[in-house]
One Martini backbone bead per residue (centre of mass of N, CA, C, O) as a GRO file, in nm:
protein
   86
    1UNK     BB    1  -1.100  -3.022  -0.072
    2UNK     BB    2  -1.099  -3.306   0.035
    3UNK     BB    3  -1.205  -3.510   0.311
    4UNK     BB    4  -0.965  -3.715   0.462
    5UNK     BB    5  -1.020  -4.049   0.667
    6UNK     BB    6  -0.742  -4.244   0.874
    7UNK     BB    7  -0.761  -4.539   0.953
    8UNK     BB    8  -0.488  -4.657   1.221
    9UNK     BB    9  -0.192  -4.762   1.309
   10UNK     BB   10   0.172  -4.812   1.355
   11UNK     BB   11   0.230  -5.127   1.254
   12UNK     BB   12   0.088  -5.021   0.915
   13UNK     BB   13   0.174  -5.059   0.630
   14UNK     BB   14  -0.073  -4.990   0.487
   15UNK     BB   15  -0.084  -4.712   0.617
   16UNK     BB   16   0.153  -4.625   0.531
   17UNK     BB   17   0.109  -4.641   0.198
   18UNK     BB   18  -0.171  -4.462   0.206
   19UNK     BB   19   0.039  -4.198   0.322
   20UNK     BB   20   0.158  -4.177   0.056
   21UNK     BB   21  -0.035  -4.153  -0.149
   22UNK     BB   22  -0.184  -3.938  -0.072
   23UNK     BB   23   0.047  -3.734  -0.085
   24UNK     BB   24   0.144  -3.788  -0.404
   25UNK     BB   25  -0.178  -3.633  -0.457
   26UNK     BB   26  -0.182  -3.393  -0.260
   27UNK     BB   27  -0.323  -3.522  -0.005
   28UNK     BB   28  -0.488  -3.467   0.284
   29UNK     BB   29  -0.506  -3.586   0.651
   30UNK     BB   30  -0.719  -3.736   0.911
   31UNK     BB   31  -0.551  -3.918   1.126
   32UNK     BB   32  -0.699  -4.233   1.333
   33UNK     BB   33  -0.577  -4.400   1.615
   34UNK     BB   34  -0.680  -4.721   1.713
   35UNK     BB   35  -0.475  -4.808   1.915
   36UNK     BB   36  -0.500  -4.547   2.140
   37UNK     BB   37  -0.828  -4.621   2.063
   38UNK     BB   38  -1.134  -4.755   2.159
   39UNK     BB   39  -1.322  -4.608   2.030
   40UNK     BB   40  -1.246  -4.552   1.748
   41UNK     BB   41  -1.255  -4.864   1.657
   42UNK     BB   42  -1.550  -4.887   1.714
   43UNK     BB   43  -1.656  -4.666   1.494
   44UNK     BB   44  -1.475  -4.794   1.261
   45UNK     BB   45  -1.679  -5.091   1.281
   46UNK     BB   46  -1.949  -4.932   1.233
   47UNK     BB   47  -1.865  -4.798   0.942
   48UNK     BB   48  -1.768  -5.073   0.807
   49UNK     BB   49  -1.727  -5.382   0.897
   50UNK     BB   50  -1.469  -5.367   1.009
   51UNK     BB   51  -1.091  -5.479   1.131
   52UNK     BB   52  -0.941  -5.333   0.954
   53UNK     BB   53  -0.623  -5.158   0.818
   54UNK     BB   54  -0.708  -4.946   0.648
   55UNK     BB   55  -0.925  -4.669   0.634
   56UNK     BB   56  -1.144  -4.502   0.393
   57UNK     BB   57  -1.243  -4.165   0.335
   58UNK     BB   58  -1.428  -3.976   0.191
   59UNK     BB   59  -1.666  -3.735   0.227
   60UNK     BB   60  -1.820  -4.013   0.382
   61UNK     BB   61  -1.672  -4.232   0.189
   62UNK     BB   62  -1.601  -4.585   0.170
   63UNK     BB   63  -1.338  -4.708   0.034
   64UNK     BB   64  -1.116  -4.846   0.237
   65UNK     BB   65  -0.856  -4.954   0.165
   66UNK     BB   66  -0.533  -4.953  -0.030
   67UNK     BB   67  -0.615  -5.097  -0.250
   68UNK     BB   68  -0.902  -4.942  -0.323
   69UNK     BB   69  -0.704  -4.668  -0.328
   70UNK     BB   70  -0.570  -4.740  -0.622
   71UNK     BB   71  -0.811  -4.851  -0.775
   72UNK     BB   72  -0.962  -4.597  -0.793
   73UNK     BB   73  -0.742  -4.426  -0.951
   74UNK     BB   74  -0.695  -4.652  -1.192
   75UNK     BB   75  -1.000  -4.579  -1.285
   76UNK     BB   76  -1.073  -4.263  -1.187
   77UNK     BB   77  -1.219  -4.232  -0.925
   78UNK     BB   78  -1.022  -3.980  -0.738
   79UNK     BB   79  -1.069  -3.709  -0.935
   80UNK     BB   80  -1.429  -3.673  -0.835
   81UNK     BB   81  -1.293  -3.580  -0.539
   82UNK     BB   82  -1.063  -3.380  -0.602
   83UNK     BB   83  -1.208  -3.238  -0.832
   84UNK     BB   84  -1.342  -2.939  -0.928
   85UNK     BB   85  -1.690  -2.853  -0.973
   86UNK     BB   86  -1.903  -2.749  -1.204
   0.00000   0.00000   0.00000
């Protein structure tokens, strides 16, 4: 199972959208709430170079947005973090 990493906030929905997103897709996920932690933002914002919210990474990789992580899922992208490697 991928390690997926969910830095968000309490009041975003793109946020709730992306944790249902992981959800039905039967990923677990362990969320950040940056707005709780002034380094986890910082963490957050020195990895990505972004100020928004979610962010997510997978083993590492970081996908981006909700939106990003859509786009990966519609385009087949999400299958090869997913699927265990032969």
């Amino acid at each position: 199972m991928p390690e997926v990493t969910l830095y968000s906030t309490a009041v975003c929905p793109y946020c709730v959208a992306a944790k249902n997103f992981l959800k039905s897709r039967g990923l677990g996920y362990k969320e950040v709430r940056i707005d709780t932690d002034p380094e986890q933002r910082k963490l957050m914002m020195e990895r990505t170079r972004r100020t928004s919210v979610p962010q997510i990474f997978i083993n590492d990789h970081h996908v981006g947005g909700y939106e990003e992580l859509v786009a990966l899922d519609r385009a087949g992208g999400l299958a090869a973090f997913v699927e265990p490697q032969a």
